[in-house]
C-alpha angles and dihedrals in degrees: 000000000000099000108096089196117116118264094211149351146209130214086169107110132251103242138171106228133199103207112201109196119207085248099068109256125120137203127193137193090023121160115256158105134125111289102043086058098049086052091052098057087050092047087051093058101037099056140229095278095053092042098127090052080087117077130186139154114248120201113207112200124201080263110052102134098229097237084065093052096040081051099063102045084049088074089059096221127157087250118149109233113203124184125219113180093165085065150060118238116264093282114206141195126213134179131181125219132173121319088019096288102171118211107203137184135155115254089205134042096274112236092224123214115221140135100312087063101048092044085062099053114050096195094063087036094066097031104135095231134038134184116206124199086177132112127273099247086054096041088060095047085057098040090053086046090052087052103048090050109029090033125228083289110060100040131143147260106252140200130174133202100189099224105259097241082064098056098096140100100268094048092062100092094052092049095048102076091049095061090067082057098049131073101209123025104203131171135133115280093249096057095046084050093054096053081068097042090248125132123245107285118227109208140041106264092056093052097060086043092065082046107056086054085069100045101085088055094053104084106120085115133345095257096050110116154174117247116187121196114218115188105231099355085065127225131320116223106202126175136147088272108039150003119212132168120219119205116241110248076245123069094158105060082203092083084056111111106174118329089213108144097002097121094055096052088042075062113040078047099049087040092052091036086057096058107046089044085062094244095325089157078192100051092039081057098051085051090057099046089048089054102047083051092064093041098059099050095081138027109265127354115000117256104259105200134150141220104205102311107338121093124227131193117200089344101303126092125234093241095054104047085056084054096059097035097054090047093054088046117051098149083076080073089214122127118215099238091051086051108052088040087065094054107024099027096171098057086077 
């Protein structure tokens, strides 16, 4: 991989959550936020020996317990570490309802991530993917900036989680004129569903319904998309040309232990996946669902270890995940090998 540019790249925030379940129970200082999820799911899918191809800005508080810092720089990404120490870390809430409907609000004043940050650090300026959790009015500011300076044509792979707060009625017309500057439109069904007042739909049919009202705003290429994500019913690939459901890693919510961040990594891994497939929406969409199945088997981020070279998160190696994926899936009409030789092409 000659190419010294980024992979991919984060504006999502580095946060310490307290995460409250509808049983009860409770869990504090636990290592979150969205974009070091969404940097997990592309670190997951990079490598360890193309680590440093995901870039991010991480905001270290005068509180930041030191297993969570030493954490993340185990990961050896190209993440910027600043250092605040007039200031507490970005501090979140999070409760959990039925049907795992997360509340969410941040416990400290966030110390937010936009243009003004990337415009300081080249590296993330030029990455050749980013993934924004940021308002309209903000991703278009971006976008506009990208273009001035990168020019219409080096510019970037884009995905967009609308912010959740925005994902209501009012906000879609302000939502609307980003999604002819995006390439893939992806949040969670409940929140597409609420930019048309409607409640979260529970089966497949209604979810491609809530999709197929923002197809006709998605036109920045032929290939740009929409990709809900849909808990256990998986995830829904839309684009001019085709629809395609793709299963979740998980078909028995019983091996579920707390979805908190999932959809993030699903999207730092299909963004990342995107890109070294060489624009395979699919591939970049089994990379995606590998990754969100990591990332719900543990509170918090999922455990990254190695037996001799091989990397291992919670346990189970990328490759091998794909593998059983694949094999329990053979309507994706994808063959492992083929697979992993578009994303890790040197491995055969």
């Amino acid at each position: 991989m000659s190419d010294k540019r980024l992979i991919f790249c984060s504006l999502g925030l580095f946060i310490i959550d307290e995460i409250h379940f509808s049983n009860g129970s409770s869990l504090f200082n636990v290592l979150g936020g969205g974009g070091t999820f969404a940097i997990v799911g592309s670190r997951i899918v990079l490598g360890n020996n193309y680590a440093n191809k995901c870039g991010w800005i991480v905001d270290i508080g005068n509180d930041c317990p030191p297993t969570i810092e030493q954490k993340l720089k185990s990961w050896n990404t190209a993440a910027i570490f600043r250092y605040h120490d007039d200031r507490a870390c970005n501090h979140g809430w999070n409760n959990y309802g039925a049907n795992e409907y997360r509340k969410f609000r941040f416990t400290t004043e966030p110390i937010c991530i936009g243009l003004e940050d990337i415009l300081v650090y080249r590296q993330l300026l030029y990455s050749k993917s980013f993934h924004f959790i940021i308002s309209p009015e903000d991703c278009l500011e971006v976008l506009q900036k990208l273009k001035e300076i990168r020019g219409d044509k080096d510019m970037p792979f884009v995905v967009w989680e609308p912010d959740p707060d925005d994902c209501t009625r009012n906000m879609l017309s302000k939502c609307i004129p980003v999604l002819g500057k995006i390439d893939v439109l992806s949040p969670n069904a409940a929140e597409c569903a609420s930019l048309l007042g409607l409640p979260e739909p529970h089966n497949p049919n209604c979810c491609e319904n809530v999709a197929e009202e923002f197809l006709p705003y998605i036109t920045k290429t032929l290939k740009s998309a929409i990709v809900l994500r849909c808990g256990e019913m998986g995830s829904l690939l839309m684009t001019h040309a085709q629809k395609r459901w793709f299963p979740p890693y998980y078909i028995n919510q019983s091996k579920v232990v707390d979805p908190t961040g999932c959809g993030n990594t699903f999207v730092g891994a299909f963004t990342t996946g995107y890109i070294l497939s060489d624009g395979d929406l699919n591939a970049a969409c089994i990379c995606g669902t590998l990754a969100s199945g990591i990332a719900i088997e543990t509170h918090g981020v999922p455990t990254l270890s190695e037996i001799g070279r091989e990397e291992l998160w919670n346990n189970l190696s990328f490759n091998d995940r794909a593998r059983i994926y694949l094999k329990d899936n053979p309507t994706l009409s994808i063959e492992y090998k083929q697979f992993i030789s578009m994303i890790r092409p040197n491995q055969f």
